[in-house]
N, CA, C and O atoms as a Maestro MAE file, in Angstrom:
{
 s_m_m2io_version
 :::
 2.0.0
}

f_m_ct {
 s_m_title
 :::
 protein
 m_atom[332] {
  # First column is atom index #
  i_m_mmod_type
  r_m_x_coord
  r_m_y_coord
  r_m_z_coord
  i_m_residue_number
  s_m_chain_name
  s_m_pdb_residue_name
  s_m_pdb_atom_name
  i_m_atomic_number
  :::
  1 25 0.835 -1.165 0.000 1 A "UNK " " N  " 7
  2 3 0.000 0.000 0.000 1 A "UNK " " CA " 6
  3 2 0.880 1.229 0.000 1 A "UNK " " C  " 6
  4 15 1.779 1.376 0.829 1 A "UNK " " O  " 8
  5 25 0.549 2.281 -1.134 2 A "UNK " " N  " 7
  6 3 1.213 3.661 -0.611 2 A "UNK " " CA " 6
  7 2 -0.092 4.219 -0.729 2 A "UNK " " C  " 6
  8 15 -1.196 3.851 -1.129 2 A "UNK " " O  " 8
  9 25 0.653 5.686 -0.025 3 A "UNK " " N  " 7
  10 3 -0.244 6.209 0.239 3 A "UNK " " CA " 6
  11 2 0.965 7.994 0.520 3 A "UNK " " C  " 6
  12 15 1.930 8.232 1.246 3 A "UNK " " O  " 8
  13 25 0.154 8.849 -0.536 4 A "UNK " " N  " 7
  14 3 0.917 10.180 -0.224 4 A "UNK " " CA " 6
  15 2 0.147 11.366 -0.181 4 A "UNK " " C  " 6
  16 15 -0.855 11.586 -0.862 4 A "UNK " " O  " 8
  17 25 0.730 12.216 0.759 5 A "UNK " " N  " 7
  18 3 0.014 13.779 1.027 5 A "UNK " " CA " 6
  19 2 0.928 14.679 0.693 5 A "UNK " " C  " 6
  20 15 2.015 14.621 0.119 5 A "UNK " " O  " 8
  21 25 -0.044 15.951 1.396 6 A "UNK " " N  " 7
  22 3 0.927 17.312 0.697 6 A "UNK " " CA " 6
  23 2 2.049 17.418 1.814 6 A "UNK " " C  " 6
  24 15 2.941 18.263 1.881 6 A "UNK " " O  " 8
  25 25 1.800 16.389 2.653 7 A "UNK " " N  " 7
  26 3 2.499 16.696 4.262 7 A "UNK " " CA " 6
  27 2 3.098 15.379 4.787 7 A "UNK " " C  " 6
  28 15 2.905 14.387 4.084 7 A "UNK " " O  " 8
  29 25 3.810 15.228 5.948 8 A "UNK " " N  " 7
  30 3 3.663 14.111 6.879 8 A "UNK " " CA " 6
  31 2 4.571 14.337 8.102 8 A "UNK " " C  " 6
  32 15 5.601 14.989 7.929 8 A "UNK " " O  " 8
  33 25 4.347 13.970 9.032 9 A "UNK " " N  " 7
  34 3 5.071 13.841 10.778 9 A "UNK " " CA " 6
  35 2 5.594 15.147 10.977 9 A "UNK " " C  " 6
  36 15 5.040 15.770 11.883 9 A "UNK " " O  " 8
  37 25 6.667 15.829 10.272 10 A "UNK " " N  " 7
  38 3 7.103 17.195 11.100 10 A "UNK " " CA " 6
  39 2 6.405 18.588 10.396 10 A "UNK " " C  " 6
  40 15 6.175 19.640 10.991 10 A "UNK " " O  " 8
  41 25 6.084 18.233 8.682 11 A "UNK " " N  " 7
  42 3 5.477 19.283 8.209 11 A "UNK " " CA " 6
  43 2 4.181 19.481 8.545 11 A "UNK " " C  " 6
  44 15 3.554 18.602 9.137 11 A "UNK " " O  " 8
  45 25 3.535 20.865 8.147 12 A "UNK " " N  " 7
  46 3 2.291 21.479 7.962 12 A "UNK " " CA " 6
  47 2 1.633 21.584 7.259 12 A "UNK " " C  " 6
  48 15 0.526 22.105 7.392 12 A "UNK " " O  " 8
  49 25 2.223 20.991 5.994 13 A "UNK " " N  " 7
  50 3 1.349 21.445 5.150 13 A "UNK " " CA " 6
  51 2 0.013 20.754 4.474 13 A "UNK " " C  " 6
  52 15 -0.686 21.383 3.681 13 A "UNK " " O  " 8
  53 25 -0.223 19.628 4.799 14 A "UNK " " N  " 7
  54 3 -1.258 19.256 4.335 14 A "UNK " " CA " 6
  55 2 -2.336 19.455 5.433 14 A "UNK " " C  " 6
  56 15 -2.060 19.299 6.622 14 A "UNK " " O  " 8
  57 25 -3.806 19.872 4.919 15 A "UNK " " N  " 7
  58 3 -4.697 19.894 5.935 15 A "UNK " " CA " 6
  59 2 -4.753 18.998 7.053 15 A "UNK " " C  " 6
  60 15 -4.439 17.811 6.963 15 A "UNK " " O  " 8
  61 25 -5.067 19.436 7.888 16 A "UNK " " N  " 7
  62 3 -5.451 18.580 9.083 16 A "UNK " " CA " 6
  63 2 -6.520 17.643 9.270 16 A "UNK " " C  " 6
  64 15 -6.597 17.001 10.318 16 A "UNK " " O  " 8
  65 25 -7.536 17.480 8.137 17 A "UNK " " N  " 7
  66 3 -8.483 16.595 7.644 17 A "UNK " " CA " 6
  67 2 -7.451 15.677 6.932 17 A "UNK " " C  " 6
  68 15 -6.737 14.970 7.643 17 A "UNK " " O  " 8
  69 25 -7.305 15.629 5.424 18 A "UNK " " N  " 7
  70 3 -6.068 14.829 5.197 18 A "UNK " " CA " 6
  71 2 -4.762 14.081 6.457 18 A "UNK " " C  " 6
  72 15 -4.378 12.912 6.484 18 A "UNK " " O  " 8
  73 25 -4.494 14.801 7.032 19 A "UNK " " N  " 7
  74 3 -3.705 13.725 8.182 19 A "UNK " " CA " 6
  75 2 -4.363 13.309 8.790 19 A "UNK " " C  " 6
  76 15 -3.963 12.166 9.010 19 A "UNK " " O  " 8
  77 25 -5.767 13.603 9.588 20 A "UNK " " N  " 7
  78 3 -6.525 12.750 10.159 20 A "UNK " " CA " 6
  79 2 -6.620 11.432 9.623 20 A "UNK " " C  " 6
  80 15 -6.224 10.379 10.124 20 A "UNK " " O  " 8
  81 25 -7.291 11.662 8.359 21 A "UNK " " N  " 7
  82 3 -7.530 10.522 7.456 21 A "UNK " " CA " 6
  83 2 -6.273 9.512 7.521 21 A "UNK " " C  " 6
  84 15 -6.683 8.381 7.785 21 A "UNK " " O  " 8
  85 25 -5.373 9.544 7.420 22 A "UNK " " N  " 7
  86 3 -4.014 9.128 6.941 22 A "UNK " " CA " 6
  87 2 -4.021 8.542 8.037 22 A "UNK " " C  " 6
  88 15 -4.287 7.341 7.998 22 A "UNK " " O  " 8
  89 25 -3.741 9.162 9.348 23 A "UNK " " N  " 7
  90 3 -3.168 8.472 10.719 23 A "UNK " " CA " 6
  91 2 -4.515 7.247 10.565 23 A "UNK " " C  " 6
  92 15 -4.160 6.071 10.644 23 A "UNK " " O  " 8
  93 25 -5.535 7.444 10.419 24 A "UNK " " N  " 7
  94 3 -6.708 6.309 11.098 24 A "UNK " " CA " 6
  95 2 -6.687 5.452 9.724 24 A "UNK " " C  " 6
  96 15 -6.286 4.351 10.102 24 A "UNK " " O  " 8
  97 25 -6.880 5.386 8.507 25 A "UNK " " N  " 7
  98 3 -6.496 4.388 7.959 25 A "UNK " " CA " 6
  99 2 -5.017 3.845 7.654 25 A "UNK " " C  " 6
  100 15 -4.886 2.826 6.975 25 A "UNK " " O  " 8
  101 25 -3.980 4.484 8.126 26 A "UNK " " N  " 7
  102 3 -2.609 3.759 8.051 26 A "UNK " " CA " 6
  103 2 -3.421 2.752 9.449 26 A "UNK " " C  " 6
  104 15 -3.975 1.711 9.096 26 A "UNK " " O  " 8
  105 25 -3.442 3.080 10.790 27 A "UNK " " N  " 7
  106 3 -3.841 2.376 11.557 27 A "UNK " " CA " 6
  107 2 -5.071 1.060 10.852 27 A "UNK " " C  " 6
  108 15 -4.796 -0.139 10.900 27 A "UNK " " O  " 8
  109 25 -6.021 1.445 10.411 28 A "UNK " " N  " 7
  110 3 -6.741 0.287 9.994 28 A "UNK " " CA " 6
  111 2 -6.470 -0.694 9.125 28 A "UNK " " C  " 6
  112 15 -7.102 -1.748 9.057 28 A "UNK " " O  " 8
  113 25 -4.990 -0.206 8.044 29 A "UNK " " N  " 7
  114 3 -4.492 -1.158 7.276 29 A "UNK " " CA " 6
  115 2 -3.725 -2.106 8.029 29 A "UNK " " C  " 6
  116 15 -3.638 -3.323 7.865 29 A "UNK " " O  " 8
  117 25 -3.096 -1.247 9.011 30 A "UNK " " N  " 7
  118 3 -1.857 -2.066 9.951 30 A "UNK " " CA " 6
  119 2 -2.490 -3.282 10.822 30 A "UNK " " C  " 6
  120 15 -1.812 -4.239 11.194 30 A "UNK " " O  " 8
  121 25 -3.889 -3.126 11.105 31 A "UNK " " N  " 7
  122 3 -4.574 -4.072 11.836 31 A "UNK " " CA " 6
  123 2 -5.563 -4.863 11.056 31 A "UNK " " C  " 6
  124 15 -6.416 -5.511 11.662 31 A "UNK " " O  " 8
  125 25 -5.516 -4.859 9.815 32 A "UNK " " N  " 7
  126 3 -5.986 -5.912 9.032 32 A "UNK " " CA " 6
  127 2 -4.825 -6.920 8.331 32 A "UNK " " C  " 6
  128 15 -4.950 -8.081 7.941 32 A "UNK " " O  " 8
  129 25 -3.627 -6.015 8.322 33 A "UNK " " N  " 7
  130 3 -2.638 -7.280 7.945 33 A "UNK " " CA " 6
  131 2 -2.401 -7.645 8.804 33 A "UNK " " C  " 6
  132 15 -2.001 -8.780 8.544 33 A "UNK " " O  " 8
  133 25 -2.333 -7.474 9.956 34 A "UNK " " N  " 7
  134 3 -1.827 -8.398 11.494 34 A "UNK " " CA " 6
  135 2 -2.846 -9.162 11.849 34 A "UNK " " C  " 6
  136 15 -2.739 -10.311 12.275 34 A "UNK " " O  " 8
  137 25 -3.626 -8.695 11.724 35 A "UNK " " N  " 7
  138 3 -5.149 -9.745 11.905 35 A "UNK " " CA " 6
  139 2 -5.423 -10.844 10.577 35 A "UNK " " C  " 6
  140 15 -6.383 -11.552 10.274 35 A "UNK " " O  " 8
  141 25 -4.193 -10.624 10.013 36 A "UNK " " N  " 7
  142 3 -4.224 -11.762 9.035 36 A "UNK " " CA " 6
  143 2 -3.196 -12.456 8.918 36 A "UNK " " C  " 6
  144 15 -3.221 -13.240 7.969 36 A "UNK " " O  " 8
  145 25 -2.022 -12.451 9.729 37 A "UNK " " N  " 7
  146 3 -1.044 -13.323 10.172 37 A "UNK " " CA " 6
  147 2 0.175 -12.621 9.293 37 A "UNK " " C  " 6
  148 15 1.210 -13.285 9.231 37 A "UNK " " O  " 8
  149 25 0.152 -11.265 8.565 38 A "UNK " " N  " 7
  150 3 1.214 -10.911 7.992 38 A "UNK " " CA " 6
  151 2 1.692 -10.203 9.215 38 A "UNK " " C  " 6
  152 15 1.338 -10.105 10.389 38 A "UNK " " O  " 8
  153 25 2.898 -9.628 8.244 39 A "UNK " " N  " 7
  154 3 3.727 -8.904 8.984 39 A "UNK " " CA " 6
  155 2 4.302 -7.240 8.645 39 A "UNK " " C  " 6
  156 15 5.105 -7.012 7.740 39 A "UNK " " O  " 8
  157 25 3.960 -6.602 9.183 40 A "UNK " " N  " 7
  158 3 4.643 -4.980 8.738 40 A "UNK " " CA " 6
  159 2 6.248 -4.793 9.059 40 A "UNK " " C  " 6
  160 15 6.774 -4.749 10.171 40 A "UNK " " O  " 8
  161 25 6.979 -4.679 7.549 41 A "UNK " " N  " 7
  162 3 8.646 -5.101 8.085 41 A "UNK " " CA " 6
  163 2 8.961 -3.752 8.004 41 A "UNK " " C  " 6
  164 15 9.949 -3.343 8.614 41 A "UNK " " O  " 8
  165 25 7.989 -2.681 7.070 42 A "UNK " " N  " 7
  166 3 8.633 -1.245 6.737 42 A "UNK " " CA " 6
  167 2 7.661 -0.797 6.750 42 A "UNK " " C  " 6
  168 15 6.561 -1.112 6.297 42 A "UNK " " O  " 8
  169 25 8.283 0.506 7.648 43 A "UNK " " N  " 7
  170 3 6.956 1.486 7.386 43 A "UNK " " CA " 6
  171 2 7.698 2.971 7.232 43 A "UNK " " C  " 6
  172 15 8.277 3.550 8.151 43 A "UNK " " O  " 8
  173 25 7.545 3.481 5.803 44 A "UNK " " N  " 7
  174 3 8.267 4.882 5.254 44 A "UNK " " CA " 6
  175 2 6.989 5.732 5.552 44 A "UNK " " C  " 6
  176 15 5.824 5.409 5.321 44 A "UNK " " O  " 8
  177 25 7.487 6.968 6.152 45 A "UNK " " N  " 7
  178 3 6.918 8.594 5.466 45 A "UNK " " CA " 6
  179 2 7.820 9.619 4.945 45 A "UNK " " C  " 6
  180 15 8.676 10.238 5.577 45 A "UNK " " O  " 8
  181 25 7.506 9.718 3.674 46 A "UNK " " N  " 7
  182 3 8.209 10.674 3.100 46 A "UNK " " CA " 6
  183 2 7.141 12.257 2.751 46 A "UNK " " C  " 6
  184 15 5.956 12.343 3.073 46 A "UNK " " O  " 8
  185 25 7.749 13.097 2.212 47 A "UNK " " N  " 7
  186 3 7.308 14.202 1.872 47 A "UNK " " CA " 6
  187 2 6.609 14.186 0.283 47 A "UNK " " C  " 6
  188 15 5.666 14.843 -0.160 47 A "UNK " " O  " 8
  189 25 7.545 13.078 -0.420 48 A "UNK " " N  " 7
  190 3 7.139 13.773 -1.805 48 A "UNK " " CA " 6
  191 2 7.647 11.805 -2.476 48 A "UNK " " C  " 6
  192 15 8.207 11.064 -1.668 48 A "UNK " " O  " 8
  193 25 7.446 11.465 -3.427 49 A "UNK " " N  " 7
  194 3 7.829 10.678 -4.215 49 A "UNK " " CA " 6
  195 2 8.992 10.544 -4.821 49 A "UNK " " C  " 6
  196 15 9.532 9.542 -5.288 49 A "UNK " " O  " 8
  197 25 9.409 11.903 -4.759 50 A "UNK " " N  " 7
  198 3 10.956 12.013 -5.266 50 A "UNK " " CA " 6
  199 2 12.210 11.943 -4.033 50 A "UNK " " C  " 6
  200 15 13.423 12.121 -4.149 50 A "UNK " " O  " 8
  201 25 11.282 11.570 -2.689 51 A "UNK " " N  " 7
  202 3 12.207 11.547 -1.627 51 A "UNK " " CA " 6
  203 2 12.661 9.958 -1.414 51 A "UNK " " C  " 6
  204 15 13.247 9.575 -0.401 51 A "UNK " " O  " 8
  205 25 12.481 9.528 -1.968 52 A "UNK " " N  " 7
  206 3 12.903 7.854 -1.830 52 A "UNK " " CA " 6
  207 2 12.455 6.755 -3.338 52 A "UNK " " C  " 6
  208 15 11.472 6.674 -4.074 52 A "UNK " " O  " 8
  209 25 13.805 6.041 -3.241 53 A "UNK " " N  " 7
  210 3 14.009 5.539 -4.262 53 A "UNK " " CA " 6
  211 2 13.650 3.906 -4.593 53 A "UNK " " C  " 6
  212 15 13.104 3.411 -3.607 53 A "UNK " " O  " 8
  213 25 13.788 3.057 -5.572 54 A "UNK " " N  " 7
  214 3 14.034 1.749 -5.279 54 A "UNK " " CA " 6
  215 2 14.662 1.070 -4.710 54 A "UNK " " C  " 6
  216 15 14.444 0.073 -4.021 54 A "UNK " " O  " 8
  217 25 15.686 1.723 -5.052 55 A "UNK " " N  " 7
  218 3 17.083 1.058 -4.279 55 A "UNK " " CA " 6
  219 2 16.815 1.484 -2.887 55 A "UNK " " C  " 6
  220 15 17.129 0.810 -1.906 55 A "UNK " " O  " 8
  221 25 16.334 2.413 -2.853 56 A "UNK " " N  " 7
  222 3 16.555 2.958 -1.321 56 A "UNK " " CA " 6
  223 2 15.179 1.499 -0.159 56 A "UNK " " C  " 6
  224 15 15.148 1.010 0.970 56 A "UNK " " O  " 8
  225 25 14.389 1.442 -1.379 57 A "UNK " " N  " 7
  226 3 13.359 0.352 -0.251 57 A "UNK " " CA " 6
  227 2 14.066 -0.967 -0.071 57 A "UNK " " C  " 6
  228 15 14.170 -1.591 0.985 57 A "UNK " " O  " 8
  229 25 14.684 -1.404 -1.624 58 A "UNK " " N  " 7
  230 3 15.462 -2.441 -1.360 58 A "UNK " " CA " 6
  231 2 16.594 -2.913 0.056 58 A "UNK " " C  " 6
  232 15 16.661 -3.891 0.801 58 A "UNK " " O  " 8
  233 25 17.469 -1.464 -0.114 59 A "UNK " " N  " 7
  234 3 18.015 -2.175 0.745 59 A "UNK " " CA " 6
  235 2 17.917 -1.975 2.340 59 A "UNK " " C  " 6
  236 15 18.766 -2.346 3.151 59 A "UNK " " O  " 8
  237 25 16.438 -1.166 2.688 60 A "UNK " " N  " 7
  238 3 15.781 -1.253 3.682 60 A "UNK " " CA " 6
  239 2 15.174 -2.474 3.310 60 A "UNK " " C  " 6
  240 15 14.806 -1.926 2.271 60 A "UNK " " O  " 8
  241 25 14.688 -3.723 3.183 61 A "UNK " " N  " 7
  242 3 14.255 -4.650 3.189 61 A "UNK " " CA " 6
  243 2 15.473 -5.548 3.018 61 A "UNK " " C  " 6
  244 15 15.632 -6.442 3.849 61 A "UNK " " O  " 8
  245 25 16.093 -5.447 2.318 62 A "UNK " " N  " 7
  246 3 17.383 -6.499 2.199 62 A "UNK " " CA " 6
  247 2 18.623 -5.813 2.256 62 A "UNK " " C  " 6
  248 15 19.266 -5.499 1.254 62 A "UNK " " O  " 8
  249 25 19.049 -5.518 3.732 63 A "UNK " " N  " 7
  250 3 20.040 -4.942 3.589 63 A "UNK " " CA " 6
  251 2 21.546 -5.558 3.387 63 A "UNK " " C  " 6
  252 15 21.526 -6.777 3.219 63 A "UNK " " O  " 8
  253 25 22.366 -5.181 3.377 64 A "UNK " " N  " 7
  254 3 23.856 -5.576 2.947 64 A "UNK " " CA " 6
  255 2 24.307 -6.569 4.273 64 A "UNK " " C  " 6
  256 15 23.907 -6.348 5.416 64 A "UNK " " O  " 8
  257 25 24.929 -7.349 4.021 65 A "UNK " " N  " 7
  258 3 25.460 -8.060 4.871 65 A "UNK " " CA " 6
  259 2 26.625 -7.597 5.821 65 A "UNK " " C  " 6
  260 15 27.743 -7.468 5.322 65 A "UNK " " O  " 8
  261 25 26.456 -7.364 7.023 66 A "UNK " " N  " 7
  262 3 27.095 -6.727 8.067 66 A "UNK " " CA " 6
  263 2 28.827 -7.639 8.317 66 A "UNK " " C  " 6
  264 15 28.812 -8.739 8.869 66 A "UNK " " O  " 8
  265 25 29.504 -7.329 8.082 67 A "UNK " " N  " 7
  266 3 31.094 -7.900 8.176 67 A "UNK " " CA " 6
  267 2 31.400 -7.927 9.507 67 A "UNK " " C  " 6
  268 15 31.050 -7.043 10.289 67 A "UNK " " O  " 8
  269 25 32.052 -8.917 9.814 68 A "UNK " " N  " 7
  270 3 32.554 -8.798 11.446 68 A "UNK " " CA " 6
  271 2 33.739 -8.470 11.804 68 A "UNK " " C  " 6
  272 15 34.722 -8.715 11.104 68 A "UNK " " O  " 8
  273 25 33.801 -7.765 13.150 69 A "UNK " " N  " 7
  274 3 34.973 -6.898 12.775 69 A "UNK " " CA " 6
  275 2 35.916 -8.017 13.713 69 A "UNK " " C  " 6
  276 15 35.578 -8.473 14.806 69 A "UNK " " O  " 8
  277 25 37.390 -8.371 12.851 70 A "UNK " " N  " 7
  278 3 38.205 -9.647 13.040 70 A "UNK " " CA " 6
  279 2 38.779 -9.049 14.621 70 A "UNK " " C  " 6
  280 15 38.529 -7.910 15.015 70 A "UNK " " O  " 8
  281 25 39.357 -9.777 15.186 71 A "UNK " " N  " 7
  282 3 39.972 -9.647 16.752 71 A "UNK " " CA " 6
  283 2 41.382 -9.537 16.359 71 A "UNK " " C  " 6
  284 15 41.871 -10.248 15.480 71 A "UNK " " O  " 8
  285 25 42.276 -8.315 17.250 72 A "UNK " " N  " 7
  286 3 43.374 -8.359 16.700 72 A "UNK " " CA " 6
  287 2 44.368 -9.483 17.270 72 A "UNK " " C  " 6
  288 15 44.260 -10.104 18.327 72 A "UNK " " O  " 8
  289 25 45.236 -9.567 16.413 73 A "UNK " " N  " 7
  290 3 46.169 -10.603 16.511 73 A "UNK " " CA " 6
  291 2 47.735 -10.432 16.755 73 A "UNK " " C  " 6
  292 15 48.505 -10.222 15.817 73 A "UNK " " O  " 8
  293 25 48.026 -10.504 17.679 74 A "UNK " " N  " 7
  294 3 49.271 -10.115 17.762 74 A "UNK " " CA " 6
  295 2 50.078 -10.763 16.839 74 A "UNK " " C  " 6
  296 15 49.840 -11.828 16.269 74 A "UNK " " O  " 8
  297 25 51.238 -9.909 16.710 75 A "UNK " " N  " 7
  298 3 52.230 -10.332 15.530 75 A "UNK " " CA " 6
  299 2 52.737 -11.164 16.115 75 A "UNK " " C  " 6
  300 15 52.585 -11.333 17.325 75 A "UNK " " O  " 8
  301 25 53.587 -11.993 15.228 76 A "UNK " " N  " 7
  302 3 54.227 -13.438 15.632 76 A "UNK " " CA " 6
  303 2 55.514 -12.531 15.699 76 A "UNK " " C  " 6
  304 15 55.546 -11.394 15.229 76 A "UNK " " O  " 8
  305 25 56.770 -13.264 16.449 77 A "UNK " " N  " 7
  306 3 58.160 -12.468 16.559 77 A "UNK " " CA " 6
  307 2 58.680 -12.887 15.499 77 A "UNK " " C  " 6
  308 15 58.284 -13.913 14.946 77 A "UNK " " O  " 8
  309 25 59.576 -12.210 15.087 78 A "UNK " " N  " 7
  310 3 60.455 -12.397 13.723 78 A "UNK " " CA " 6
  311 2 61.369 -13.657 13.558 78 A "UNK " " C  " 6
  312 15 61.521 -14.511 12.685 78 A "UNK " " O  " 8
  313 25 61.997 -13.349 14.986 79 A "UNK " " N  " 7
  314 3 63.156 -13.727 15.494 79 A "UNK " " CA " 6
  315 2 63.305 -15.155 16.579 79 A "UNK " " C  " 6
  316 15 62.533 -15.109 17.536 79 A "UNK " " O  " 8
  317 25 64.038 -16.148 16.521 80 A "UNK " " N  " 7
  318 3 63.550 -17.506 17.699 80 A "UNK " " CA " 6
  319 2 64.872 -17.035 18.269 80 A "UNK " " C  " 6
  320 15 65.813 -16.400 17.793 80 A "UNK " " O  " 8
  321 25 64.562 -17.686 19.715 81 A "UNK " " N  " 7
  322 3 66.084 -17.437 20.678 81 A "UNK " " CA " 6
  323 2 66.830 -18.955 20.494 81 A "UNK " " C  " 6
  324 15 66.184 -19.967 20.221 81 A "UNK " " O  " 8
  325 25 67.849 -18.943 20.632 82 A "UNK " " N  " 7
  326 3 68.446 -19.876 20.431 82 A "UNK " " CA " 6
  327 2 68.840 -20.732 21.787 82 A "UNK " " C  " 6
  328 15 69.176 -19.788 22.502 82 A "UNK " " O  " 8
  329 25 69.004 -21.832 22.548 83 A "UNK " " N  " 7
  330 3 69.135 -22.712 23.316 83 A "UNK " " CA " 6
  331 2 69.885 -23.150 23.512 83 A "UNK " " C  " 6
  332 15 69.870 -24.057 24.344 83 A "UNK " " O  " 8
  :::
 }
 m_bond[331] {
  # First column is bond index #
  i_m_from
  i_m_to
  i_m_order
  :::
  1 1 2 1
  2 2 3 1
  3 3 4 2
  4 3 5 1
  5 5 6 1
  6 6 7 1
  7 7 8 2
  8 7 9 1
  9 9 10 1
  10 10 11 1
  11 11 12 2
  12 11 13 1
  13 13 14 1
  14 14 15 1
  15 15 16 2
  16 15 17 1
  17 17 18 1
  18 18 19 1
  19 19 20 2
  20 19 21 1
  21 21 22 1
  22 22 23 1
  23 23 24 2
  24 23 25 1
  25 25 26 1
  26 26 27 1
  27 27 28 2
  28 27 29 1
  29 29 30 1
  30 30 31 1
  31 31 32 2
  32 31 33 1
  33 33 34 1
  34 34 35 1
  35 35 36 2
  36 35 37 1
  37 37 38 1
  38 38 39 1
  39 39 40 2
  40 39 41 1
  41 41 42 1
  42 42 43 1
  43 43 44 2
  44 43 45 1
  45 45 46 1
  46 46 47 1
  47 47 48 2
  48 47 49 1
  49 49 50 1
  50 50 51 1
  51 51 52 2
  52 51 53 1
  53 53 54 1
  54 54 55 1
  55 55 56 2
  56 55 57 1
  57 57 58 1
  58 58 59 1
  59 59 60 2
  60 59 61 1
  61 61 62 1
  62 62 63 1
  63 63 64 2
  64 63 65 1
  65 65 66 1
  66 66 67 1
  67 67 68 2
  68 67 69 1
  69 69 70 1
  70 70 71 1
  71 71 72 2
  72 71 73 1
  73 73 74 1
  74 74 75 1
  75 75 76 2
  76 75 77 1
  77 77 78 1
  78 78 79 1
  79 79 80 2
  80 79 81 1
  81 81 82 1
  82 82 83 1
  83 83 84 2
  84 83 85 1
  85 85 86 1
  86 86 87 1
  87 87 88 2
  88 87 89 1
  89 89 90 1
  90 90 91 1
  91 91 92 2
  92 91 93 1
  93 93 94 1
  94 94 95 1
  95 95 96 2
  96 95 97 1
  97 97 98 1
  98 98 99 1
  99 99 100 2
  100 99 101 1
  101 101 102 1
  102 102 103 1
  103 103 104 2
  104 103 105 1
  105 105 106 1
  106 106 107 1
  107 107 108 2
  108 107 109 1
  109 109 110 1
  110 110 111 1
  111 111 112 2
  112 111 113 1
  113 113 114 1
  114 114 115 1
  115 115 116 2
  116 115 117 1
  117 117 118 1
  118 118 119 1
  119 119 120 2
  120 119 121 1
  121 121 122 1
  122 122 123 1
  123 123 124 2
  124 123 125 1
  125 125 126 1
  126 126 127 1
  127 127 128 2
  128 127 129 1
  129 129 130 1
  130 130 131 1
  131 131 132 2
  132 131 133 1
  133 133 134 1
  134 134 135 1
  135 135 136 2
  136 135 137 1
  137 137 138 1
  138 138 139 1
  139 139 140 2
  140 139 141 1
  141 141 142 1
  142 142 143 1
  143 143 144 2
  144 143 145 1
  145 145 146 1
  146 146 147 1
  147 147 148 2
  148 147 149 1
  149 149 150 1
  150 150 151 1
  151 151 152 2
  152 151 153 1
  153 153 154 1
  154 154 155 1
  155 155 156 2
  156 155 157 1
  157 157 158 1
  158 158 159 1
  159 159 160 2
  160 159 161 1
  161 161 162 1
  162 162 163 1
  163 163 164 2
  164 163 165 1
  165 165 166 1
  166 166 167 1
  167 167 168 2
  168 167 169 1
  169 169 170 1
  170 170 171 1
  171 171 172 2
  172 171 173 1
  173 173 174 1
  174 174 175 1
  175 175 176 2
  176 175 177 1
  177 177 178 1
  178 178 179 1
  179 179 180 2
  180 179 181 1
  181 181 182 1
  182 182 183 1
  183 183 184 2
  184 183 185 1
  185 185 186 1
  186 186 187 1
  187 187 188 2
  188 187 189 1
  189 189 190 1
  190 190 191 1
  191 191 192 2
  192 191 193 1
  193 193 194 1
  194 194 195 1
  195 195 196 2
  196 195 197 1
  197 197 198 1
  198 198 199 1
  199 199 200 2
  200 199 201 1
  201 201 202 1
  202 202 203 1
  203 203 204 2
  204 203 205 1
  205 205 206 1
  206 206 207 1
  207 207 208 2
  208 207 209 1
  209 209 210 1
  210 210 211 1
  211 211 212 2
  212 211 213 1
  213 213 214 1
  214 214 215 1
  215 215 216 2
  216 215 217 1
  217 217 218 1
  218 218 219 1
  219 219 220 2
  220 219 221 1
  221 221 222 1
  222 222 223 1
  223 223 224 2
  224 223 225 1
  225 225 226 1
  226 226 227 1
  227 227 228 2
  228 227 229 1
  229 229 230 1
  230 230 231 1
  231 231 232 2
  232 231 233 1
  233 233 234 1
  234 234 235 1
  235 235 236 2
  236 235 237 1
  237 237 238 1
  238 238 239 1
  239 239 240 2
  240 239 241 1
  241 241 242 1
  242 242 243 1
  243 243 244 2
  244 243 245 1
  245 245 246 1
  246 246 247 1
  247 247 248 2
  248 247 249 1
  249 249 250 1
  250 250 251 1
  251 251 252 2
  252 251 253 1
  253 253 254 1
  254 254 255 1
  255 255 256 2
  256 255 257 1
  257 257 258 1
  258 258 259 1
  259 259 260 2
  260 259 261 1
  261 261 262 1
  262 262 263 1
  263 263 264 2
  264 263 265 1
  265 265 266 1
  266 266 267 1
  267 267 268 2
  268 267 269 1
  269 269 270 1
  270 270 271 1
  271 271 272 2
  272 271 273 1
  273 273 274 1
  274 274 275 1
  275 275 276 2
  276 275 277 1
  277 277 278 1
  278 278 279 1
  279 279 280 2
  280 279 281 1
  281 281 282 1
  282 282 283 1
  283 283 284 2
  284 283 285 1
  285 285 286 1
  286 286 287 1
  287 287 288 2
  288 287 289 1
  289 289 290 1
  290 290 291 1
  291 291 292 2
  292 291 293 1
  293 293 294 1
  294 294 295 1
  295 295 296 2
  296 295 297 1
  297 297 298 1
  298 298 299 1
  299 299 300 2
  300 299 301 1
  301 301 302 1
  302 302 303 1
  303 303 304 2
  304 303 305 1
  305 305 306 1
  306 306 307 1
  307 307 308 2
  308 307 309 1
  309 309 310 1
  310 310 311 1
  311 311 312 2
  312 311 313 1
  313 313 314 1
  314 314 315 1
  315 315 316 2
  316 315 317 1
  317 317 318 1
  318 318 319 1
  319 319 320 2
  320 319 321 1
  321 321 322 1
  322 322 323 1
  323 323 324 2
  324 323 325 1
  325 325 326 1
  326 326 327 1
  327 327 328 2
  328 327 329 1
  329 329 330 1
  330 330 331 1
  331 331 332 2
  :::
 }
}
């Protein structure tokens, strides 16, 4: 589902009828897919359509694989003592 206004969360500019609307059916969509065993993994508000991309949902849904950061290793000595 999208769904876009002239406004959202910090702006003003869309009427205050329009966000009404918005807040109570985002809420009624959110509780008909949960009441149907799905799941809500993302939830965007943007300003405009040109504020977010494909790529940009992609890799909010599938993001990059996180690398682990290796433990350091002390250096081995160069040098053996002799006996």
């Amino acid at each position: 589902m999208s769904h876009s206004s002239d406004g959202s969360g910090n702006t003003k500019s869309a009427p205050v009828k329009q966000r009404m609307l918005y807040s109570t059916s985002k809420g009624a969509v959110e509780s008909v897919l949960t009441g149907n065993g799905k799941e809500v993994d993302l939830k965007l508000e943007i300003n405009s359509p040109k504020d977010l991309s494909v790529n940009e949902i992609q890799d909010k849904i599938h993001p990059p694989p996180v690398q682990e950061k290796k433990m350091f290793a002390r250096p081995k000595p160069k040098f053996c003592r002799k006996k």
